[in-house]
PADRENLUM-896352 format. One record per residue (C-alpha): z, x, y; residue number from 1; residue in three letters. Coordinates in Angstrom, 2 decimals, decimal comma. Layout:
! PADRENLUM-896352
[[Z; X; Y]; NUM; ala]
...
END
This chain:
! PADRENLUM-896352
[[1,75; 35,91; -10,43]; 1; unk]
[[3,13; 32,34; -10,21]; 2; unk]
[[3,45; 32,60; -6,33]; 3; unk]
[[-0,12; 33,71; -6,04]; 4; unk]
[[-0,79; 30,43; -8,59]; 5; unk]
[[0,80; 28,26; -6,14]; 6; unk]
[[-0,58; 29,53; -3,38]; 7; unk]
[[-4,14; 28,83; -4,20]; 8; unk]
[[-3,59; 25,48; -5,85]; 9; unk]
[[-3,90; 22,40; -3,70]; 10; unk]
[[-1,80; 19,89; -2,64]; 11; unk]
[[-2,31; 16,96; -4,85]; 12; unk]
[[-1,79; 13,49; -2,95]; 13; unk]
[[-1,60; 10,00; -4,11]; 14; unk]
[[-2,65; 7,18; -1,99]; 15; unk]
[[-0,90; 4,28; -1,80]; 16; unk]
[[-2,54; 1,50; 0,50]; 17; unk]
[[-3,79; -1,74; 0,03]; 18; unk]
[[-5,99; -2,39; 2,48]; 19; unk]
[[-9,33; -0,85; 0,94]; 20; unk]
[[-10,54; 0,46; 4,39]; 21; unk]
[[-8,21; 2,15; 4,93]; 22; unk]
[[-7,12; 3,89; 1,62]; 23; unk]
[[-11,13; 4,66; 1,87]; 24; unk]
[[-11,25; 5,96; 4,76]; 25; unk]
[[-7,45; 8,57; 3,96]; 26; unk]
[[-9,60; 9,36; 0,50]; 27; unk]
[[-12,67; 10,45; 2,84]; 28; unk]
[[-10,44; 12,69; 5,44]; 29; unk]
[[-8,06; 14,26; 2,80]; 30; unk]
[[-11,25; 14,74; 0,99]; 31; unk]
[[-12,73; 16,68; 3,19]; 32; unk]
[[-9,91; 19,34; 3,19]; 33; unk]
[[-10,29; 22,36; 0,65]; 34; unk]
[[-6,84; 22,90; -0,22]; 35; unk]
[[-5,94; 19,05; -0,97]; 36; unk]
[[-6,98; 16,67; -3,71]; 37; unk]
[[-6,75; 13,02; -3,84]; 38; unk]
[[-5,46; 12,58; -7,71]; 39; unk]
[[-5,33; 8,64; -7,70]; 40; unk]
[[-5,45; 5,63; -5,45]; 41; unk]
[[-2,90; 2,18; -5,76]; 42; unk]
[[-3,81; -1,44; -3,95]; 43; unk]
[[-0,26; -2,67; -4,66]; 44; unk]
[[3,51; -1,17; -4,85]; 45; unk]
[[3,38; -1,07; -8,57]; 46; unk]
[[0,96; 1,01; -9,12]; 47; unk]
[[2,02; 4,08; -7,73]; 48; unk]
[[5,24; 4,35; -9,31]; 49; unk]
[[3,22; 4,72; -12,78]; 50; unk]
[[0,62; 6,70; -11,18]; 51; unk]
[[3,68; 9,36; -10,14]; 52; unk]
[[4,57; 9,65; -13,65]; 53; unk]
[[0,76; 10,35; -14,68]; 54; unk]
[[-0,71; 12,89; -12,09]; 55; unk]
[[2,49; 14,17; -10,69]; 56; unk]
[[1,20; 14,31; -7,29]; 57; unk]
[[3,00; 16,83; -4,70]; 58; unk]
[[2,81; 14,24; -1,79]; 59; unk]
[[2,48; 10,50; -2,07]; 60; unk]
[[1,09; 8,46; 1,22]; 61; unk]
[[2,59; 4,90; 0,67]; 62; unk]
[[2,17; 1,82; 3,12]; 63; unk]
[[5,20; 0,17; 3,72]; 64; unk]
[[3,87; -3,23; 3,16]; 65; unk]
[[2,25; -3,68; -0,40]; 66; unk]
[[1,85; -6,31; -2,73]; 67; unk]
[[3,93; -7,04; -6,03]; 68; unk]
[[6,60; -4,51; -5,02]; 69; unk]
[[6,72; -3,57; -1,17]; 70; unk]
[[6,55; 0,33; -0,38]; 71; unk]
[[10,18; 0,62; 0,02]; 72; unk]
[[11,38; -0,34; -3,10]; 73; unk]
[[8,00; 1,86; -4,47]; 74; unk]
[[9,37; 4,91; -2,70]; 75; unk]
[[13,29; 4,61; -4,07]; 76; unk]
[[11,59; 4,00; -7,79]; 77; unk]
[[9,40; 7,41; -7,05]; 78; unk]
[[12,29; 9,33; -5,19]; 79; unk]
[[15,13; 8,69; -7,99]; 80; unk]
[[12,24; 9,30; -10,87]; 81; unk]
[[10,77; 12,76; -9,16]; 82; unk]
[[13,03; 13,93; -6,61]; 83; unk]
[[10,43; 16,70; -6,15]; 84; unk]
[[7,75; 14,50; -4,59]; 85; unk]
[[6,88; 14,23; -0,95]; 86; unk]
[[7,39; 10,30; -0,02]; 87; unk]
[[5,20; 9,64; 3,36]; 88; unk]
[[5,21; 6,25; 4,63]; 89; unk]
[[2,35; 4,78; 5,87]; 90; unk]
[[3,19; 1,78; 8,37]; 91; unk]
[[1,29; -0,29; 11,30]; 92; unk]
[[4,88; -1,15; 12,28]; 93; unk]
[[7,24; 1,13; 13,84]; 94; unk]
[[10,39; -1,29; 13,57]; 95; unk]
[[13,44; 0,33; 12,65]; 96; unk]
[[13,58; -2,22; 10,10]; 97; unk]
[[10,77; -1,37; 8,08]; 98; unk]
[[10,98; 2,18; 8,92]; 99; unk]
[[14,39; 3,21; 8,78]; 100; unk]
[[15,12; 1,75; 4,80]; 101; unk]
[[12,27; 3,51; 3,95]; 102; unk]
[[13,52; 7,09; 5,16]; 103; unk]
[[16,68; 5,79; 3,17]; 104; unk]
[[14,61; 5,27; 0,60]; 105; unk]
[[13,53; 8,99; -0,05]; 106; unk]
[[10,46; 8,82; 2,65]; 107; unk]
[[9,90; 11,59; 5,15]; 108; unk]
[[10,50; 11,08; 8,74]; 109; unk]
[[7,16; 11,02; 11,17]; 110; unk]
[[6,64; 13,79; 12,97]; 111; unk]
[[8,45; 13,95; 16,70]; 112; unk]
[[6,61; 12,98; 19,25]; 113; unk]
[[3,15; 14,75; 20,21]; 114; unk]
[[1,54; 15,87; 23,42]; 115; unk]
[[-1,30; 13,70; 25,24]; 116; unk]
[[-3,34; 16,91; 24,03]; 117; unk]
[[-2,23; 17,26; 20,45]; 118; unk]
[[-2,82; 13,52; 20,10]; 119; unk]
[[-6,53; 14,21; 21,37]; 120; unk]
[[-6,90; 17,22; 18,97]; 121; unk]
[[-5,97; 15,32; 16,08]; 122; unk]
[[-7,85; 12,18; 17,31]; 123; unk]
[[-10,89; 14,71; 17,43]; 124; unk]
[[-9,43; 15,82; 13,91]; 125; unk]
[[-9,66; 12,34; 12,54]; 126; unk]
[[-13,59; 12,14; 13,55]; 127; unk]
[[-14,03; 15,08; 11,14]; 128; unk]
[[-14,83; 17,60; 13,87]; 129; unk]
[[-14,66; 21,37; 13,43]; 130; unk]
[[-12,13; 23,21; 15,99]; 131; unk]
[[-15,64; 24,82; 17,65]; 132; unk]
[[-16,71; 21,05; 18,07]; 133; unk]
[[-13,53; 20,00; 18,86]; 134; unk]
[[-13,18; 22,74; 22,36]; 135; unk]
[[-16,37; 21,42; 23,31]; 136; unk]
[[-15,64; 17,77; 23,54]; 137; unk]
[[-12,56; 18,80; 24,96]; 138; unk]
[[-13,84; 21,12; 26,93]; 139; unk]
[[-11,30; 23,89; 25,48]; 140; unk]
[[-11,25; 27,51; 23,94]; 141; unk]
[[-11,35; 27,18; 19,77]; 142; unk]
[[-8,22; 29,59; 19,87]; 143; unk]
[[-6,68; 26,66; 22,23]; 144; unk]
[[-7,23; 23,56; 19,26]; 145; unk]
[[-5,93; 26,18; 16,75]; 146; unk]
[[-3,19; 26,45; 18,71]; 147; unk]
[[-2,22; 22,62; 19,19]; 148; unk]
[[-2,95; 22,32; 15,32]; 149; unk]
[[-0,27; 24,47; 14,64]; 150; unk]
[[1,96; 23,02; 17,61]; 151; unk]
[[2,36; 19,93; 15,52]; 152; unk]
[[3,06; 21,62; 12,12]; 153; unk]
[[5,61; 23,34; 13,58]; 154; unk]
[[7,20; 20,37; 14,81]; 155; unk]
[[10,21; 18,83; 12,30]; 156; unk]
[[8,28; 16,32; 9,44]; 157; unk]
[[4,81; 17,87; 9,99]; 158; unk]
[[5,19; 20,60; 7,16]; 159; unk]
[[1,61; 20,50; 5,80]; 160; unk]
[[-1,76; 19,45; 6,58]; 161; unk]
[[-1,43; 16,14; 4,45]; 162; unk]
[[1,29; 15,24; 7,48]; 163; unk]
[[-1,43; 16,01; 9,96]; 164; unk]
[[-4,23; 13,83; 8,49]; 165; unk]
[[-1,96; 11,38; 8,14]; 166; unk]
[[-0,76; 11,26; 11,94]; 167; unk]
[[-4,47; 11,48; 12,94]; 168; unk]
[[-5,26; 8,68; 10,58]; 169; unk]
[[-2,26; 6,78; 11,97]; 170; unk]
[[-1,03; 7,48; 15,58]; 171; unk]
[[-3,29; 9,80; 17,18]; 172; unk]
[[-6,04; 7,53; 17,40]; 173; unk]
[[-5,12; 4,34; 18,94]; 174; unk]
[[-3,57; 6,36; 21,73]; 175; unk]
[[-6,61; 8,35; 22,74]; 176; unk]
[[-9,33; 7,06; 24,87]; 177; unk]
[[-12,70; 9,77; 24,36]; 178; unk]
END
């Protein structure tokens, strides 16, 4: 019976951003998804590291660069206090030094590197299209978007569809011109 429990409960996520916008506009996406909750929001590093110990979140989405105490030092504090939680970092900056101490840290690695039509998909993804809307904007079968969804959660670091959202949110968009 547990199994079955787990199964139908949803992924609880913490948002850790400072920039109102955007942690706005990652409640409004993950929002939008049945099977995940948004159990609390932080505008600066220290407030997630509490927050953890409160709502016990399954995944936490933290931006690298915070206020009071910067995302890397919020995701050690996290990962040696609950091992168990999912550390994802959110960054504008792909420099090794930003992103590798933070995978040190206790953060999960991005996912490797997507297709021009994956990044499309999940563009589409991030506009809050269906996967019918989705094949005709792209000008695609549905089957074809569900299969390019599940192309990138297959891929290493993409394990769940918090990961997804979060590369649409992220990546996907800047690099897609529809």
């Amino acid at each position: 019976m547990k199994r079955k429990e787990a199964e139908l409960r949803s992924i609880r996520v913490l948002i850790a951003e400072d920039h109102s916008m955007v942690r706005e506009g990652l409640r409004t996406f993950i929002g939008a998804t049945d099977d995940i909750e948004v159990v609390g929001e932080a505008s600066n590093g220290a407030e997630p590291v509490a927050l953890a110990d409160r709502v016990r979140p399954d995944v936490v989405l933290m931006d690298l660069v915070m206020p009071e105490v910067d995302g890397i030092e919020a995701v050690r504090r996290i990962h040696s206090a609950h091992p168990e939680i999912k550390l994802l970092a959110l960054t504008g900056f792909a420099a090794d030094s930003t992103v590798v101490p933070a995978i040190k840290a206790g953060a999960a690695d991005a996912p490797e590197q997507l297709t021009r039509r994956e990044a499309e998909v999940l563009a589409c993804l991030g506009d809050g299209l269906s996967n019918k809307e989705i094949g005709k904007r792209l000008y695609i079968a549905e089957k074809t978007v569900k299969t390019h969804v599940s192309a990138v959660l297959a891929k290493p670091g993409a394990t769940d569809r918090t990961q997804v959202a979060l590369y649409a949110v992220r990546n996907a968009r800047p690099n897609v011109g529809l």
